[in-house]
VEXDREN-8313 format. One record per residue (C-alpha): chain; y, x, z. Coordinates in Angstrom, 1 decimal. Layout:
BEGIN
   chain       yy       xx       zz
       A        Y        X        Z
...
This chain:
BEGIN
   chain       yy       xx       zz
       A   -151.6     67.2   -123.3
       A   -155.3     67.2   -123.3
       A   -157.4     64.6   -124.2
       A   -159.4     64.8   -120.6
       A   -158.9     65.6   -117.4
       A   -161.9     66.4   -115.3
       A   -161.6     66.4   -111.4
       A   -164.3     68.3   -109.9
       A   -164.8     68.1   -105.8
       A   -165.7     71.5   -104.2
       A   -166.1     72.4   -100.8
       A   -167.6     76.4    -99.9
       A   -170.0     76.1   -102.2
       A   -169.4     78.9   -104.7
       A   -173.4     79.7   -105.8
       A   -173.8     75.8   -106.9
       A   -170.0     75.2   -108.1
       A   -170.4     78.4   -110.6
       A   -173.1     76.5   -112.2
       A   -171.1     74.0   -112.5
       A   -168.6     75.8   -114.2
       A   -170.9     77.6   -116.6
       A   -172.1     73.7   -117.8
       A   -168.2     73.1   -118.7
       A   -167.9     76.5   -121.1
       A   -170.8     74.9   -123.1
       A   -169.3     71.2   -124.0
       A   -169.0     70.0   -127.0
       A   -166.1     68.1   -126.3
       A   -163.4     70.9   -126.4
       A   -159.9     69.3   -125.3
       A   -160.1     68.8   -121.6
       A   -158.6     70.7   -118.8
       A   -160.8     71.0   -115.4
       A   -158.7     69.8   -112.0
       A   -160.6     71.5   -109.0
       A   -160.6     68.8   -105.9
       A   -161.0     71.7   -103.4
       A   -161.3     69.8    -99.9
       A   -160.3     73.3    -97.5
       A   -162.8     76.3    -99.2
       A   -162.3     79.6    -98.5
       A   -160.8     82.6   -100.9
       A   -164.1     82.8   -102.6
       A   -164.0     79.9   -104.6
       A   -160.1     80.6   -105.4
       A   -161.6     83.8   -106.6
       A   -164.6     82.4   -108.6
       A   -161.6     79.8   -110.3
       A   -159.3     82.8   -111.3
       A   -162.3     85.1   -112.8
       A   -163.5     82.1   -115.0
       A   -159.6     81.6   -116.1
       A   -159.8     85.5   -117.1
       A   -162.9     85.2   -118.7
       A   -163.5     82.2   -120.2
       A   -161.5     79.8   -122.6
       A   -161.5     77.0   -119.2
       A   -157.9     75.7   -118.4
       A   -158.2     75.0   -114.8
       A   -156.1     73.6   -112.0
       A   -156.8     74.3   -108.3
       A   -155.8     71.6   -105.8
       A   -156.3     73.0   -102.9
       A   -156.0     71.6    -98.5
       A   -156.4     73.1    -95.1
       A   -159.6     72.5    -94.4
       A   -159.1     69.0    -91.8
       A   -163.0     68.4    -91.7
       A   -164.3     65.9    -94.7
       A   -161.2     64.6    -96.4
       A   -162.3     64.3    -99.5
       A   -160.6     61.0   -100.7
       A   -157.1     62.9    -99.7
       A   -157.8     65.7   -101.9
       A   -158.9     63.6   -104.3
       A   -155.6     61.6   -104.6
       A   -154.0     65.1   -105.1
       A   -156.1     66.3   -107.7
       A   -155.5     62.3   -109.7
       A   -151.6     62.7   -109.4
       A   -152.0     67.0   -110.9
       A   -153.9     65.3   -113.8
       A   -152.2     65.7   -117.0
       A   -154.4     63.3   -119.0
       A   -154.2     59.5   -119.5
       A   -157.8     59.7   -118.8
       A   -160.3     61.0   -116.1
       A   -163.7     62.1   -115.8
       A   -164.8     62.5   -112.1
       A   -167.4     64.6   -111.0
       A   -168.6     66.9   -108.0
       A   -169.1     70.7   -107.3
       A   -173.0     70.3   -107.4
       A   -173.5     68.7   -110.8
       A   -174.1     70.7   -114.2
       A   -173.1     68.7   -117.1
       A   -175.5     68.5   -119.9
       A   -173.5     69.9   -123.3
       A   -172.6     66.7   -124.3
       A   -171.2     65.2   -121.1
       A   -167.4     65.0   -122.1
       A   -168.2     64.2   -125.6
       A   -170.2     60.4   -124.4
       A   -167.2     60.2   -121.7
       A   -164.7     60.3   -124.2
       A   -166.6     58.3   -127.1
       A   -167.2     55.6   -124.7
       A   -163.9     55.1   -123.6
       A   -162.2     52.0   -123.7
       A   -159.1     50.3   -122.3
       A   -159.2     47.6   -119.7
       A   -162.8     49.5   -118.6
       A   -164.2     52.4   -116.8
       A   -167.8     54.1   -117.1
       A   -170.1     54.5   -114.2
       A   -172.7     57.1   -114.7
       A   -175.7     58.1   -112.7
       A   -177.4     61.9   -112.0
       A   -180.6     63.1   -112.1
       A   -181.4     65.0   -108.4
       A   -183.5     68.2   -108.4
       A   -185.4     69.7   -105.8
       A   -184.3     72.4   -103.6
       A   -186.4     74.8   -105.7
       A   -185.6     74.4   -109.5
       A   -181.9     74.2   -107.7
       A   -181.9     77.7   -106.9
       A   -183.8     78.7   -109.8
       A   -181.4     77.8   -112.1
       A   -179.2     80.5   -113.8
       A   -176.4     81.1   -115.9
       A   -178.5     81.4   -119.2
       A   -180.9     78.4   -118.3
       A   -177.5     76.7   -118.1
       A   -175.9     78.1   -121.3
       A   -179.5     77.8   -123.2
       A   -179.9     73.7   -122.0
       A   -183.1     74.7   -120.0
       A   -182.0     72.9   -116.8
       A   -182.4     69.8   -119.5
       A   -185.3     70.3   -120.6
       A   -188.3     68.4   -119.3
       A   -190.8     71.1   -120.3
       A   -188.8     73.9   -118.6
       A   -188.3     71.7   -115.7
       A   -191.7     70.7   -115.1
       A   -192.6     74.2   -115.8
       A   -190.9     74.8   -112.6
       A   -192.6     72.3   -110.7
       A   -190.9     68.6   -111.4
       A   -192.6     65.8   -111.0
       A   -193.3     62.9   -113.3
       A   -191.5     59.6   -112.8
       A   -189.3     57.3   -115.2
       A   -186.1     58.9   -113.9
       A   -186.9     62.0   -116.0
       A   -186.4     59.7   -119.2
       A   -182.6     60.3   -118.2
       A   -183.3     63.2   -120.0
       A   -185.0     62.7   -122.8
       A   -183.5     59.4   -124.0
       A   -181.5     59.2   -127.2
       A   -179.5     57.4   -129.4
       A   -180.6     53.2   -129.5
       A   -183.2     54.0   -126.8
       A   -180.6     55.3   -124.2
       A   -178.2     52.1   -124.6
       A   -181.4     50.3   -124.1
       A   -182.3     51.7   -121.1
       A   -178.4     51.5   -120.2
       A   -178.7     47.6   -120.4
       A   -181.4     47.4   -118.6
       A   -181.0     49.3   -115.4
       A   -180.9     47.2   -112.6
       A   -178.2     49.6   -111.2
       A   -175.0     48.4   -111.4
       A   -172.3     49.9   -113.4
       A   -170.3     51.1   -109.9
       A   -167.4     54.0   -109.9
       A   -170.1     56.9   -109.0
       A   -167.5     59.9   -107.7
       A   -170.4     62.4   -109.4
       A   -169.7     60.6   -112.7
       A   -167.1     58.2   -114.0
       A   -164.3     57.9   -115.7
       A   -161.1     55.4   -116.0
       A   -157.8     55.3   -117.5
       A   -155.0     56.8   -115.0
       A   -152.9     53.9   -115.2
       A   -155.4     52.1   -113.3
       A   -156.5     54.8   -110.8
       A   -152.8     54.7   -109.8
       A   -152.1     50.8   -110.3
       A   -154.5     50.6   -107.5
       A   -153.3     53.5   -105.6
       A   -156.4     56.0   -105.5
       A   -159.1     56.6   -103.1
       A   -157.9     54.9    -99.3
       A   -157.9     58.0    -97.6
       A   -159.5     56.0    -94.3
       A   -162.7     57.0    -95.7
       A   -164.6     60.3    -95.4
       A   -168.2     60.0    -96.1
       A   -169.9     57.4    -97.2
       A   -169.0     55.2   -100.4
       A   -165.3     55.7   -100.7
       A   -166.0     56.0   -104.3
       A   -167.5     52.5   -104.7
       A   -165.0     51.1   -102.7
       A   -162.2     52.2   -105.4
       A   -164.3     51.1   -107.8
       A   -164.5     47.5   -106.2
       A   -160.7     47.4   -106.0
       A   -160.5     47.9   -109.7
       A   -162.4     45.6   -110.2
       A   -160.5     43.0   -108.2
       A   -157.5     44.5   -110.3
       A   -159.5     43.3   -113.6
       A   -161.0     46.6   -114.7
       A   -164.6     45.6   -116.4
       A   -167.4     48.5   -115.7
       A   -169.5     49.9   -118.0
       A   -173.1     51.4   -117.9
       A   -173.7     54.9   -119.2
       A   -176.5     56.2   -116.7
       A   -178.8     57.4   -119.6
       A   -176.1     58.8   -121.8
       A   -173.8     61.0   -119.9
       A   -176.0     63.5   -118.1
       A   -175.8     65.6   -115.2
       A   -178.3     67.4   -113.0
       A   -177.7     67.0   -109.1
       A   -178.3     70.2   -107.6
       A   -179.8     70.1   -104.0
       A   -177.8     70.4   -100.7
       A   -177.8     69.9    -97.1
       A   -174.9     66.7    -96.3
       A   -173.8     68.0    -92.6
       A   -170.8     65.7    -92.8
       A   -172.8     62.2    -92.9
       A   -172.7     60.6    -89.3
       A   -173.5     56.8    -88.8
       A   -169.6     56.7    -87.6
       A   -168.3     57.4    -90.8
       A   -171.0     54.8    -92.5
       A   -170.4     52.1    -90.7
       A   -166.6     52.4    -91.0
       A   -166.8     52.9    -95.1
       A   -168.9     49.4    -94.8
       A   -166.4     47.8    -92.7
       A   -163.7     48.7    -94.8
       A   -165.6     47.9    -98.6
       A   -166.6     44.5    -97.0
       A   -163.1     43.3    -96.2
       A   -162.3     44.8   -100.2
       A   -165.1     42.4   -102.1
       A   -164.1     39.5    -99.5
       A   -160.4     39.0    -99.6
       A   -160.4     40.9   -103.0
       A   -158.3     43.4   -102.4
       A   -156.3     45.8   -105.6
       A   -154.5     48.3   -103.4
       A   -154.6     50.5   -100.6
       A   -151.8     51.4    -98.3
       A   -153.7     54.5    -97.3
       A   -153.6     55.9   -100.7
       A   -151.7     58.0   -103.0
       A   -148.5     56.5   -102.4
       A   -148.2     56.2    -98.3
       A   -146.6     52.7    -97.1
């Protein structure tokens, strides 16, 4: 049994989702097997899965659905119950994992918790720039390289260049709170399932959040490890956000926080 399951969520999105992939080859955290959330692609992305099965050392699992528009919380469900770890990193199709992603994921487990993790969102540009050996190398890491390639200063980009004491510092003192962030966190299975998963109700729009909230009404504590496990967002357009499906996710997360709810009937098990 590995040590880590990972559920990535993919949807036709091959160039950025290879990326991704190439990020995984280079962890240093070796014992984890890869669970692809695959909300409906095409044959593309089965056959960019089975080439990196042939060619690299990646144990992956494809959960795979008719494509029913954004039903991303249903396939997620799926891809937690095909899991065969007693613990989960959760991540998306668009963000490369720096090489020590896994290894702060698994170090900072701890029971009765789960980590919420942040991203660090690049332009359109350095997006597309980005290759396999500026992944393999660390490049798309680097501050030089990326402001090389035309990033801008701000005090997100110490994200990436925060270490050690100074990381945990900065991890303490983000006004962000420590929320389950569906592009990075992890949790213990048990409680995924003790609450039932994501409520499938929810397409786009915080249904990530929202599970997190009902773990914490279940007595899960969150912890904060935005400047320690690292991802770059790569850039996309989000044709499946309407006001419709906002305003539903709010309605729902609201009536969560106020009568506290722990489970969903529209989760993994169906009532």
């Amino acid at each position: 049994m590995p040590k880590l399951s990972v559920i990535i969520s993919t949807y036709n999105a091959e160039a950025w989702f290879e990326k991704v992939l190439w990020g995984y080859t280079c962890q240093t955290f070796k014992d984890f097997e890869i669970v692809v959330a695959d909300d409906g692609s095409g044959p593309k992305t089965k056959d960019l899965i089975n080439q990196f099965i042939k060619t690299t050392d990646l144990e992956i699992i494809h959960v795979w659905q008719e494509d029913d528009g954004f039903q991303k919380s249903r396939i997620l469900n799926k891809a937690i119950v095909a899991c065969n770890s007693d613990y989960i990193v959760m991540t998306d199709g668009d963000c490369i994992p720096r090489a020590d992603f896994l290894e702060v994921h698994y170090n900072n487990k701890q029971v009765g918790y789960f980590l919420s993790g942040g991203y660090f969102m690049l332009p359109m540009n350095i997006s597309k720039k980005i290759n396999k050996n500026d992944i393999l190398s660390g490049n798309c890491f680097n501050l030089k390289w990326l402001k090389n390639n035309g990033l801008k200063s701000s005090f997100k980009n110490n994200k990436l260049t925060a270490k050690g004491v100074i990381s945990k510092l900065l991890n303490s003192l983000t006004p962000t709170k420590p929320s389950w962030n569906g592009h990075n966190a992890s949790g213990w299975k048990k409680d995924i399932v003790a609450v039932n998963g994501f409520d499938e109700r929810m397409q786009y729009g915080g249904q990530d959040r929202e599970l997190g909230e009902r773990l914490t009404n279940y007595g899960v504590k969150s912890k904060q490890i935005r400047y320690s496990a690292i991802c770059v967002h790569l850039d996309h357009k989000r044709g499946y956000k309407t006001p419709e499906s906002i305003a539903k996710n709010v309605a729902i997360r609201k009536h969560t926080r106020d009568s506290k709810t722990l489970w969903t009937d529209s989760g993994i098990e169906k009532k």
